[in-house]
C-alpha positions in Angstrom: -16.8 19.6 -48.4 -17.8 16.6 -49.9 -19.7 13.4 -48.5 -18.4 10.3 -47.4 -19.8 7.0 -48.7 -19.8 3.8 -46.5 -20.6 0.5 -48.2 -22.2 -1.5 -45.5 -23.5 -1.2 -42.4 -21.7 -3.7 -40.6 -19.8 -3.1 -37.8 -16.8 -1.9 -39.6 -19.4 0.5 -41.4 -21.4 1.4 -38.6 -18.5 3.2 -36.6 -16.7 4.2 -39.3 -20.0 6.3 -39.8 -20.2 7.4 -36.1 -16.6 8.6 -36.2 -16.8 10.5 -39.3 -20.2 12.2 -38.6 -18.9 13.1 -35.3 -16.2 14.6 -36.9 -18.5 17.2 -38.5 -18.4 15.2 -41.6 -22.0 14.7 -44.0 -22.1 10.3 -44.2 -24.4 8.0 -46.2 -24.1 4.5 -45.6 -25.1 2.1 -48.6 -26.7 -0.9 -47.1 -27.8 -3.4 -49.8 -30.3 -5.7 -46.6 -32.6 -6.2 -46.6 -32.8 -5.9 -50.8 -30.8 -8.1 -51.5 -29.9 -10.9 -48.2 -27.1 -12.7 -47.0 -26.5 -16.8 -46.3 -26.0 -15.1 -42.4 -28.2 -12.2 -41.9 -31.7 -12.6 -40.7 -32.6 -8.8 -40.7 -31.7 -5.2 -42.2 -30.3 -3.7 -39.4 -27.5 -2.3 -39.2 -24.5 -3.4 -36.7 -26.2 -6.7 -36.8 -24.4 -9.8 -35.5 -24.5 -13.1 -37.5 -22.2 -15.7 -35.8 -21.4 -15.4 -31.8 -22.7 -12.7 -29.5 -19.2 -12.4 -27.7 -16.8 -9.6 -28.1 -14.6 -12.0 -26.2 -12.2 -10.8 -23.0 -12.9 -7.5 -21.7 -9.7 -7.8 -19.5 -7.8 -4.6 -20.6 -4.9 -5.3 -18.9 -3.9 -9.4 -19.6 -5.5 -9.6 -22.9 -5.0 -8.1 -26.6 -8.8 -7.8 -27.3 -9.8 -6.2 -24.3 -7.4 -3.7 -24.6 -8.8 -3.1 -28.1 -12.3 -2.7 -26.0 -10.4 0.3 -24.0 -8.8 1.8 -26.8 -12.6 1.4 -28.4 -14.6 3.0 -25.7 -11.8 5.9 -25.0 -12.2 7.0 -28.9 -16.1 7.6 -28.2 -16.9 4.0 -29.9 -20.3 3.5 -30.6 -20.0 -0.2 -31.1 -18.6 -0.4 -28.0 -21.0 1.9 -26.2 -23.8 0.4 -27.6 -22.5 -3.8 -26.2 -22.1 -2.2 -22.8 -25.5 -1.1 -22.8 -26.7 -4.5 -24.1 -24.4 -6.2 -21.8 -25.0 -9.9 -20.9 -23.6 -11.8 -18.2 -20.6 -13.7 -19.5 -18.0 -14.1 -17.1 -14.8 -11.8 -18.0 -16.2 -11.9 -21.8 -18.4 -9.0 -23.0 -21.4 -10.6 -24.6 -24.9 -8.4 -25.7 -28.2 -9.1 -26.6 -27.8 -9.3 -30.2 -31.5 -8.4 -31.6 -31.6 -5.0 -29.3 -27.6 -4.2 -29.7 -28.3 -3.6 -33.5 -31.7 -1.7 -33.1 -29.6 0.6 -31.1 -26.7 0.4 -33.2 -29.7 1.2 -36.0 -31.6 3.9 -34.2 -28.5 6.0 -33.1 -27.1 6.3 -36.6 -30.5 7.3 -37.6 -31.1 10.1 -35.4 -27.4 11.0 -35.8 -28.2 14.9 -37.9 -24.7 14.0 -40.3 -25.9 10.6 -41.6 -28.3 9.2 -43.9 -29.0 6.0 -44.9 -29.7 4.7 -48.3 -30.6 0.5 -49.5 -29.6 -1.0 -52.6 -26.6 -2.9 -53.7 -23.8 -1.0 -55.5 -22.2 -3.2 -57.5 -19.2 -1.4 -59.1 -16.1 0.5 -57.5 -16.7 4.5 -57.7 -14.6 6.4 -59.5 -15.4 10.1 -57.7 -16.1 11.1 -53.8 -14.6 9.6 -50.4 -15.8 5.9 -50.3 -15.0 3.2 -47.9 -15.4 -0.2 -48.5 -16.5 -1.8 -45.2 -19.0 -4.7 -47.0 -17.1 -7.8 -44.3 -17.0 -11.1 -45.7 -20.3 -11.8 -47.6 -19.5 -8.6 -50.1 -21.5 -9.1 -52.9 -21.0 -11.2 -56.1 -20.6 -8.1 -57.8 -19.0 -6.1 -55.9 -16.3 -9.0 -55.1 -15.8 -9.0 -59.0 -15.5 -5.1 -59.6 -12.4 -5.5 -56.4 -10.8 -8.2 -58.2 -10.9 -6.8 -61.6 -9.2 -3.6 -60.3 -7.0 -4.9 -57.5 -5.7 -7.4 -60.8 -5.5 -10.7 -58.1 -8.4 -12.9 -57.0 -10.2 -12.3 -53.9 -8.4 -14.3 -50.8 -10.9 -16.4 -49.4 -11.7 -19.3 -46.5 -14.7 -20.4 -45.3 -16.7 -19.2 -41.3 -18.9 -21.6 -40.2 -21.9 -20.4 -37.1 -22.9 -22.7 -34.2 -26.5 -23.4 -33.9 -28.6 -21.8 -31.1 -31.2 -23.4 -28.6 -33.5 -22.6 -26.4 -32.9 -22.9 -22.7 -36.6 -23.9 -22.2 -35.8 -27.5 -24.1 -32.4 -28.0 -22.1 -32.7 -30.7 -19.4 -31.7 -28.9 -16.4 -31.5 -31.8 -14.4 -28.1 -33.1 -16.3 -26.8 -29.5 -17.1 -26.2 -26.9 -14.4 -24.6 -23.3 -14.7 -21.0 -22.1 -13.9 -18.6 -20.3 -15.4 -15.5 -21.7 -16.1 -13.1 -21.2 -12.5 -16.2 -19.0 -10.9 -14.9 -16.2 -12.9 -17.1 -12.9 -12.6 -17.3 -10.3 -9.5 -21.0 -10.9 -9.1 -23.1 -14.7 -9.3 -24.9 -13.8 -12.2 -21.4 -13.7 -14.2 -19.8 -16.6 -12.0 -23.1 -18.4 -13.5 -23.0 -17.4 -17.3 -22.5 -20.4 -19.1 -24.6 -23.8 -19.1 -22.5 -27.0 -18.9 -23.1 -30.3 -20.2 -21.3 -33.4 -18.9 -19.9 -36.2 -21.0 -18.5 -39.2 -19.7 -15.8 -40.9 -21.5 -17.8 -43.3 -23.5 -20.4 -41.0 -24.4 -17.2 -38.7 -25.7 -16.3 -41.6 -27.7 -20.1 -42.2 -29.1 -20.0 -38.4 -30.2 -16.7 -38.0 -31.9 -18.0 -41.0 -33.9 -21.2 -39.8 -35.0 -20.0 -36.5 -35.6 -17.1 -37.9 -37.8 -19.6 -39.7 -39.5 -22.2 -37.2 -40.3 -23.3 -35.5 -43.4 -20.9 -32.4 -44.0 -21.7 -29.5 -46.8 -20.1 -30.4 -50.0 -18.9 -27.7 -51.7 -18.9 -26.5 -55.3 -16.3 -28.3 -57.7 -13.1 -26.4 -58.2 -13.8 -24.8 -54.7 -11.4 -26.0 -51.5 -12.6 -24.8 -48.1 -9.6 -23.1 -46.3 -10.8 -22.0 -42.5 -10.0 -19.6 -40.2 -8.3 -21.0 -36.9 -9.9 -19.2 -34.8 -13.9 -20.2 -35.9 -12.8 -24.3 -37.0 -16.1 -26.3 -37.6 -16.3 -28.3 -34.6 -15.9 -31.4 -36.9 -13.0 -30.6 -38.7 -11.6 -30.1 -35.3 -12.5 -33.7 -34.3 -11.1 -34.9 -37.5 -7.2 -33.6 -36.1 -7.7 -36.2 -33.3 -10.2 -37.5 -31.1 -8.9 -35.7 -28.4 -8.4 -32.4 -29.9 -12.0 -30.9 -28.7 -11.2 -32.4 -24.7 -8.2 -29.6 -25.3 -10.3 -27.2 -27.2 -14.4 -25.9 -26.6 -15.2 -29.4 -24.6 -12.3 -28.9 -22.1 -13.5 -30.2 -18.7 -11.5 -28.0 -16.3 -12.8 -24.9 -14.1 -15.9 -27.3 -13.6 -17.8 -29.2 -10.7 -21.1 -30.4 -11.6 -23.5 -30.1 -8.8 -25.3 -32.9 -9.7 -22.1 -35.5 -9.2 -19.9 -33.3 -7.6 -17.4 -36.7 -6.9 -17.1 -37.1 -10.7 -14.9 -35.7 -13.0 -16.4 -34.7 -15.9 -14.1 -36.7 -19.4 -15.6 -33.6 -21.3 -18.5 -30.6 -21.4 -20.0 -29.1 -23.7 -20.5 -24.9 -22.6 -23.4 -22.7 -23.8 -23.7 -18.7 -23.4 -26.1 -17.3 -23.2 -27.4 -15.5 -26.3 -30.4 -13.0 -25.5 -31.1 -10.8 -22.3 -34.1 -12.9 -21.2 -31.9 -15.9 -21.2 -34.2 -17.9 -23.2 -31.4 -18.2 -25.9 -28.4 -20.3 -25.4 -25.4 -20.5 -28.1 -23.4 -23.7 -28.3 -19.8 -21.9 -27.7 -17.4 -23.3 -30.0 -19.7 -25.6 -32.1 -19.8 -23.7 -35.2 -20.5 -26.4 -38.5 -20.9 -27.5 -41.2 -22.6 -30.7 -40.7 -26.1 -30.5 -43.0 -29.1 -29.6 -40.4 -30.4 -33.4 -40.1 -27.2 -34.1 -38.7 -26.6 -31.5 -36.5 -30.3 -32.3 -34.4 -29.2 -36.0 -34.5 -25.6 -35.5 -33.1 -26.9 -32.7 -30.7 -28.9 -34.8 -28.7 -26.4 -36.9 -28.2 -25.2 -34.2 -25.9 -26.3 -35.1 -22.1 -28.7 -32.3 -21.3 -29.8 -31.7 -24.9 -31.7 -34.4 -25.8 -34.8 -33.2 -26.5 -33.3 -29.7 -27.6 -35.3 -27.4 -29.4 -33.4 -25.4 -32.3 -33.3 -21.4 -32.6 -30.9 -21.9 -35.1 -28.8 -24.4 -36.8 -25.2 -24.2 -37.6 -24.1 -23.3 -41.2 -21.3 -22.3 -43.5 -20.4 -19.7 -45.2 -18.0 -18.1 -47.8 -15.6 -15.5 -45.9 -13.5 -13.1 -48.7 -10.8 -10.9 -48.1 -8.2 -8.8 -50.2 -4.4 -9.1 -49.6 -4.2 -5.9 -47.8 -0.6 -5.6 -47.4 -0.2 -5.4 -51.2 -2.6 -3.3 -51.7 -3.9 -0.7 -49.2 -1.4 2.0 -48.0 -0.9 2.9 -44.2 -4.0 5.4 -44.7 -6.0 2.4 -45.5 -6.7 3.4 -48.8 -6.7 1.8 -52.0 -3.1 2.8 -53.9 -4.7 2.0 -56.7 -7.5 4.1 -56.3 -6.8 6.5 -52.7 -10.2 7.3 -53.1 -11.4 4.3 -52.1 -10.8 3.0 -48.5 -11.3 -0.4 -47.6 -11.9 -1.0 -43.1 -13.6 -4.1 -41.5 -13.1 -7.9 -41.8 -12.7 -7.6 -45.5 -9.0 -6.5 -45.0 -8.2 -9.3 -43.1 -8.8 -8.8 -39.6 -11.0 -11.4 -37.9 -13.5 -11.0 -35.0 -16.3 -8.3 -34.3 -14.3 -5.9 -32.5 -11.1 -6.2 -34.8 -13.9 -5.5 -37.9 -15.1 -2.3 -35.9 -11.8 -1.0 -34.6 -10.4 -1.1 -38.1 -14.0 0.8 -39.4 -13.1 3.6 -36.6 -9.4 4.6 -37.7 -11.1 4.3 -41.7 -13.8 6.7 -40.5 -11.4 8.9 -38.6 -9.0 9.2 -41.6 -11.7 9.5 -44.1 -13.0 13.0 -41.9 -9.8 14.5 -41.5 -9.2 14.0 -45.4 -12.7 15.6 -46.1 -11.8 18.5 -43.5 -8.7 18.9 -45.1 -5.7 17.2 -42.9 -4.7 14.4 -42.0 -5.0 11.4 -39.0 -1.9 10.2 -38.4 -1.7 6.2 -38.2 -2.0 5.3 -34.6 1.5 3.6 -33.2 2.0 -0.1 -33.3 2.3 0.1 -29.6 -1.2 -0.2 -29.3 -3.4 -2.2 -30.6 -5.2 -0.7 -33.4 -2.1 0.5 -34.6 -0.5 -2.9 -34.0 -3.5 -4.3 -36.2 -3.2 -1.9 -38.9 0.7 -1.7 -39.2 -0.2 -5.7 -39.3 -2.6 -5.3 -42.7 -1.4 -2.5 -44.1 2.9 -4.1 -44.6 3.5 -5.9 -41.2 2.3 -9.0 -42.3 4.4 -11.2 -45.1 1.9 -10.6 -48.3 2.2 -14.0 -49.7 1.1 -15.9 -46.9 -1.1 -13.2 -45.4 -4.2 -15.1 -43.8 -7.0 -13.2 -41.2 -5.7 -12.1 -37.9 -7.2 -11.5 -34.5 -5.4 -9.0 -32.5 -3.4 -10.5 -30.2 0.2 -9.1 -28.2 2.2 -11.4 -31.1 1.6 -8.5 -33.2 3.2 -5.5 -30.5 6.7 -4.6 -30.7 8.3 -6.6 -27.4 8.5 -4.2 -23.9 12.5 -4.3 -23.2 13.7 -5.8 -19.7 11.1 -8.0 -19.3 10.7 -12.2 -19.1 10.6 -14.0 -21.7 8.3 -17.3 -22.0 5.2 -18.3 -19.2 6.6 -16.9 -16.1 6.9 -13.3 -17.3 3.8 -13.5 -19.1 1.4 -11.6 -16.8 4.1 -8.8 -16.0 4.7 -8.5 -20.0 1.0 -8.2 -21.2 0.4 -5.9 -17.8 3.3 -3.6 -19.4 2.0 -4.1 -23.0 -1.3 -2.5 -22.2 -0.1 0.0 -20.1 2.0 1.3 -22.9 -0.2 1.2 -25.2 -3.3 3.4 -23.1 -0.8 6.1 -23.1 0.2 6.0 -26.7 -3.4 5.6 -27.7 -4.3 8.6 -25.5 -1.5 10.3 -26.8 -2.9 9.7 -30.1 -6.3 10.7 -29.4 -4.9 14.1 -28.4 -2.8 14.3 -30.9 -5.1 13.8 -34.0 -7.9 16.2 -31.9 -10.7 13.3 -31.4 -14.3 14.4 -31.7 -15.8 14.6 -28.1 
């Protein structure tokens, strides 16, 4: 039996590892950290997180990604696993620690017997073994060139941007308090997970200005920024209307400050927190691209920040994908090259959990080739299968962009409501559906214990 290669340990490659080594199958992951560093990463962990520390909802039965969480945990995930162990408070999101979540990531891949771990970059595509490509959006220069000299088409590519990080000890706690949006959470420690920050309307005004008016990251000529939706610099946001962030991260609803309980907040500004001993906070939805003079000077414009104190500043970075539709069959392989697999955000899914979900069915596939059958592709009733049928030929190739999972990409439930008022009967029979598929497939394609 031969061994199967993983190019990075990210979360794509991380599970994709777990599943496969589970699976009785001899891995080595090819991390290039901390050789040879990333714009993001700060360490050479594996499984390491270098932009929010949210895995979003973990509602299972009202919410696309949470469901992915079930589906996740159910096929013995170990990115999964390892965020509930590192579990912060965070309302009905599921939020981790991010410094111990990859040590653990990192130690349990280590002390698994079937994996090894080797550093160093690999800069061309291999022509012999089982190899996935799991490198996310910061693949190497190299790398990136050896893809698109093979795949004969340039690289898709837009532009992440990560919101900066304080610490709580610099917040004034006298203008900010802690709530979560609508008291959501079954105990007070998640009904108080997030830190709120009051604007009135003409200190809204005063910031939309100065952050219109900041210092942005030019980029290289020739190069035009295209961003996800889903992770907008908080700027570029502001520059679609002065009113688009009251709608958006800064909406005021859910909220009573303590502190002026008779006034109505015209916007707030929310922070999670970012580390178990809470003295971490991460400005939710402020990802940028303002240059780091800027950001401390518009910042403290923020009631409650003033005299902040930085973890972390915001930032930019290049975020490259291949057009997987045209190019990766509903194995995830390479037609090109079936060797080759590609799994993670680098064939187009977007988010943390999407990236690892896509490295589990690549890992799972990838085993049963080695032991000589076959995984079927999960149904697109559920929501990995919905997410691979999406990137593999559901998705129109010419204008494919990066995709969160979300119930827009399930086949519809027949007999039920159409539009808002059916909504929560529709997602509720969504997910039900799709935990009986999933199981289904489990059993079916005989899941390591």
């Amino acid at each position: 039996m031969d061994t199967l290669h993983i190019i990075g340990g990210g979360m794509a490659g991380s599970e994709a590892a777990w599943q496969a080594a589970n699976a009785g199958v001899q891995v080595v992951i090819h991390e290039m950290r901390p050789d040879v560093g990333t714009f993001a990463h700060q360490t050479g962990l594996l499984g390491e997180m270098v932009c929010s520390n949210s895995f979003r909802s973990d509602d299972s039965e009202q919410n696309a990604v949470g469901l992915l969480h079930w589906e996740m945990r159910a096929a013995n995930g170990l990115i999964m696993a390892t965020a509930d162990k590192h579990k912060l408070p965070a309302g009905g999101a599921l939020a981790v620690d991010r410094d111990p979540f990859a040590q653990s990531v990192t130690d349990a891949l280590m002390a698994h017997p079937n994996v090894t771990v080797e550093y160093g970059e690999i800069t061309e595509l291999p022509s012999k073994g089982q190899w996935i490509i799991a490198t996310g959006p910061l693949t190497s220069g190299a790398l990136a060139q050896a893809i698109a000299a093979e795949t004969g088409a340039e690289a898709l590519a837009f532009f992440d941007a990560i919101a900066p990080i304080i610490y709580f000890d610099s917040i004034n706690m006298d203008a900010a308090w802690m709530q979560s949006r609508y008291d959501k959470g079954e105990t007070e420690e998640e009904r108080t997970a997030y830190l709120n920050c009051p604007m009135s309307k003409d200190q809204y005004e005063a910031f939309i200005d100065a952050l219109l008016a900041a210092d942005k990251t030019e980029f290289r000529e020739g190069e035009t920024a295209g961003y996800f939706d889903g992770c907008l610099p908080i700027e570029v946001m502001a520059e679609r209307g002065r009113e688009t962030l009251r709608f958006g991260p800064m909406k005021p609803v859910g909220l009573t400050n303590p502190h002026q309980p008779d006034v109505k907040a015209h916007a707030v500004v929310q922070l999670r927190r970012d580390n178990k001993l809470g003295t971490l906070y991460n400005m939710v939805g402020f990802q940028t691209k303002m240059k780091y003079g800027a950001q401390t000077d518009v910042f403290k414009m923020i009631p409650g920040l003033e005299d902040a104190s930085f973890a972390r500043l915001g930032g930019i970075h290049r975020n490259s994908f291949i057009n997987s539709p045209t190019l990766l069959d509903d194995q995830m392989r390479l037609r090109s090259r079936p060797n080759i697999r590609f799994a993670g955000q680098i064939t187009g899914v977007e988010g943390y959990v999407e990236s690892a979900a896509m490295g589990l069915l690549a890992g799972r596939m990838a085993a049963a080739e080695l032991l000589g059958g076959t995984a079927p592709t999960p149904p697109n009733t559920t929501a990995m299968g919905a997410l691979i049928t999406h990137i593999t030929g559901g998705a129109d190739a010419k204008t494919f962009q990066p995709m969160n999972v979300n119930f827009g990409l399930f086949p519809p439930v027949e007999g039920l409501k159409s539009g808002r008022r059916g909504r929560k009967d529709r997602y509720k029979a969504y997910t039900d559906r799709a935990k009986v598929d999933w199981q289904a497939w489990l059993d079916s394609a005989k899941s390591p214990a």
